[in-house]
Every structure is written in C-alpha cells, then in structure tokens.
N, C-alpha and C positions, 0 to 999 in steps of 0.2 A: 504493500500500500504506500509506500513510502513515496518520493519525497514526503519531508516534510513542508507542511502549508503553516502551520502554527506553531511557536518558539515559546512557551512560556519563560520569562527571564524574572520571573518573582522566587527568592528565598523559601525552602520551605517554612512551614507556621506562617506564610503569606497567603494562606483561600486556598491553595493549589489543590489540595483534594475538591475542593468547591469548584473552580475552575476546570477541573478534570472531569465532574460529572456533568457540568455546563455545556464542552466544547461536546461530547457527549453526543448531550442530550440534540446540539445540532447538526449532529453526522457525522462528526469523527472520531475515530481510533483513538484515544490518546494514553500515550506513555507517560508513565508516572513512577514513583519509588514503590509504590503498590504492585504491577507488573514486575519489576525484578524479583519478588517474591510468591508472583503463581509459577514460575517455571525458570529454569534456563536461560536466562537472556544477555546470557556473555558481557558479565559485570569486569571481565579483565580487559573487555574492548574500552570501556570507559576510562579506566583505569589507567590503559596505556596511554591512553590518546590525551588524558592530563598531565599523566608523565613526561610526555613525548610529541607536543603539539606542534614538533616539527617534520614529525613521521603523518606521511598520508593516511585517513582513516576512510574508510566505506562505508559513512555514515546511513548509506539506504541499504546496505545488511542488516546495521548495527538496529536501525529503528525499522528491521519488515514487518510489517501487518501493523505498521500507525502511520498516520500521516498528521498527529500534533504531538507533542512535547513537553512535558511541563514538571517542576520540583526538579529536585537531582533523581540522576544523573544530570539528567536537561543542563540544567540552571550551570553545573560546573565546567561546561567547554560550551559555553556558548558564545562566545568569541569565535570556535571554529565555527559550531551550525551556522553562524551568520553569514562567514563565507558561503560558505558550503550549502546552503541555502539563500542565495540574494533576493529571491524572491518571497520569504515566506514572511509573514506576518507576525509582531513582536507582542506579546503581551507580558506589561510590566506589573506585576500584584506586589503594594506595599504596606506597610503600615508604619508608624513610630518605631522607634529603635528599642526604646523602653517593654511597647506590649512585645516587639516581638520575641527582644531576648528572655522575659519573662517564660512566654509561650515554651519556647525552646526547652527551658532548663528545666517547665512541670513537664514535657510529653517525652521529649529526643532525650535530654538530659539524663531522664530517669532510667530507661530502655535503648540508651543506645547500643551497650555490649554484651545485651542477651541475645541470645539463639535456643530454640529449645532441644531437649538433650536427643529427640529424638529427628534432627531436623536434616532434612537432606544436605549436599554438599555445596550447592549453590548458593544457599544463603548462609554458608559461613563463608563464602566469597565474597555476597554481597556486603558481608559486613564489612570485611576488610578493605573493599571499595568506597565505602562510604567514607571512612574513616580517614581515609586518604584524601578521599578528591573533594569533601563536603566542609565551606570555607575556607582552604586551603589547609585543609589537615585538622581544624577545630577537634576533630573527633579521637583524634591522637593523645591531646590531653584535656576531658571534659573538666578536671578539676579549674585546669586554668580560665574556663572557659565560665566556668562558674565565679572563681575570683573576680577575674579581671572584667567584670560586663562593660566596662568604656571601652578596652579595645575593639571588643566584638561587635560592638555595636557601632563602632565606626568604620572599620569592615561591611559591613552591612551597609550602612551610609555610604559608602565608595562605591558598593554592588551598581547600587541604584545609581547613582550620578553617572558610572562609565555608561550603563546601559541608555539612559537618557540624553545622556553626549553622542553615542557610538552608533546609535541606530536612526537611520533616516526618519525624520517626523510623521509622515504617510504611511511608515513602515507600523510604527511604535501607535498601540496604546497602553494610557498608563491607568491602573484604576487601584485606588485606595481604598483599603479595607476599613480606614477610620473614617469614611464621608460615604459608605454603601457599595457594592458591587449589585448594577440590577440587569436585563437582559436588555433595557435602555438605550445602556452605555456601552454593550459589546455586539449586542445585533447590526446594530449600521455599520460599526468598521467592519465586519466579517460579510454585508452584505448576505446576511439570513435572514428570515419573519423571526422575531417575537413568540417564542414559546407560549400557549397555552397553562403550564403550568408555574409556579414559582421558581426565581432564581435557587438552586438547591445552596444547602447551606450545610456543610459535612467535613469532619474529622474534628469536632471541637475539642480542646482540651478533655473534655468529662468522657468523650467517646472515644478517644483514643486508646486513654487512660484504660477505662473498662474492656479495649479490644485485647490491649497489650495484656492484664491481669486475665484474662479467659484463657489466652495464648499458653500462658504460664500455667494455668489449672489444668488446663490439655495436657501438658506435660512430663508437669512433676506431681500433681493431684491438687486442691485446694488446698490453700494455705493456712496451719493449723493456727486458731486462736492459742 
C-alpha cells in the first residue's frame, strides 16, 4: 500500500493513537507503535536507518500495507520520510511541554522496559528499538528523563520548531491538542467529507495505564494485594 501519503511528525503522548484511529477512520492504513506489536515489522529497519541515515532505506518495504505514518517509529526518521516522501502530507500533533512530559512519565515512563515473560521475539526487538531511536535514546536512561524534565522538554520544543521550519506550509498541518483536535481542522487539508461520527479520542492516560496492567495479568497472573 505504500507510499506513504500521511507523515504524522507529533511526539508520542501527542493524540497519535487518536490520530491513528482518525486517518482510519478516512481510508487509511496507518502505522503506528501499536503495529510493531501485532506482528513482525522489522523494528531493526528502523533502527538502522536512525543509526545510519546515511545508508539508503526502502522505506515502501519498510511501511507495506500502510500508506500513513504516525508516533515512533514515524516520528524518529522523519527527516528521511520527508525526503523520501516529497509528496506526502505532514501532520504536526502538539501540546505544552509540561502536559506532555507529565503524560510520558505516568504511561511510557512507567512501562517502558516491560515485555511479558511469555512474549515473542519481536517485541523484545521492538523494545530495544525504541529505546534507541525514541528522543534520541530518552529510553536509555528513563531515570534521567524523569530528573531532568527541562531538558526533555526542550527537546520536545526543538521536535516541533524543526518540523514547522522544515516542512513546506501547504505540506504541514499543525493541530494542538491544548485548543481541540476536531475532523474540522483535518478534513479540508486531507481533502475528505467530515465523518458522521465523533473525532475519536483514544489511548488516555487511564487507558493505557489499564491496557499495560491487563498485559501484565496475562502474564504473570494478577497482582497479589
């Protein structure tokens, strides 16, 4: 299905699961950090290609059977997609630095270096890819990530500035999760009708939280009082 047509360039804890069920819900495939975890999806392509974004990548291998993009992996070589895609359409999901790094530290924070015991081999890959390539290594050392929230957040702050420098105006839009995301304000750039049903609104903090604890009961069994 590939190219891709859609570049989501928003941080995770930016809508991106929201946006994922959104581009959806208007006819596209999209890849997501959720995808690296139904199957196989050659999380050491991403891996190298952060490593080595001077080595050519086959980016419509890497992304077959999607034609949008959004969260990491997305988010952390999108600098190449943008080559590598000149056509395809930019959506920028942000919020304050504050809610996000907050966000971060109750969901990723918490569960970034679990796997379960009985978990296939791809996603202790995928972990080890995240870890790597998700804010430039952030996942290497969560503690400091936890200390230090000015640097990360001004990282974060940088994300977005390059991308709103870097990407053609016509190409980009940008929509802020502190002032609404509605089908409004992404129907007309994408050139699609207005959904019938509500902009969806998915992976909050409380849900996540609850997905990751189930995960964990699967397991290792319930966790005893």
């Amino acid at each position: 299905m590939a190219p891709l047509e859609i570049i989501g360039a928003g941080q995770p804890r930016c809508g991106t699961d929201s946006l994922r069920e959104a581009l959806n819900l208007l006819g596209y495939n999209t890849h997501h950090m959720r995808s690296m975890f139904e199957c196989d999806r050659h999380p050491e392509a991403f891996e190298e290609a952060y490593l080595n974004p001077e080595k050519e990548t086959d980016w419509n291998w890497v992304y077959d059977g999607f034609n949008a993009g959004v969260d990491c992996p997305t988010v952390s070589v999108i600098d190449q997609l943008l080559k590598y895609y000149p056509n395809a359409k930019v959506i920028l999901t942000k919020r304050d630095a504050d809610s996000w790094h907050k966000s971060v530290l109750n969901t990723i924070y918490k569960f970034h270096d679990w796997v379960p015991e009985n978990a296939p081999d791809y996603m202790v890959r995928n972990r080890k890819m995240a870890k790597t390539i998700f804010m430039d290594g952030a996942f290497q050392d969560m503690q400091k990530f936890k200390d230090e929230p000015e640097f990360y957040k001004a990282r974060y702050e940088e994300h977005n500035k390059w991308v709103m420098e870097n990407v053609p105006k016509e190409r980009l839009l940008v929509l802020d999760l502190n002032e609404g995301i509605t089908w409004e304000k992404i129907c007309p750039f994408l050139d699609k009708p207005i959904p019938s049903q509500p902009y969806p609104h998915a992976n909050s903090t409380k849900e996540i939280t609850e997905h990751f604890v189930k995960m964990q009961e699967q397991s290792t069994g319930p966790k005893k009082e």
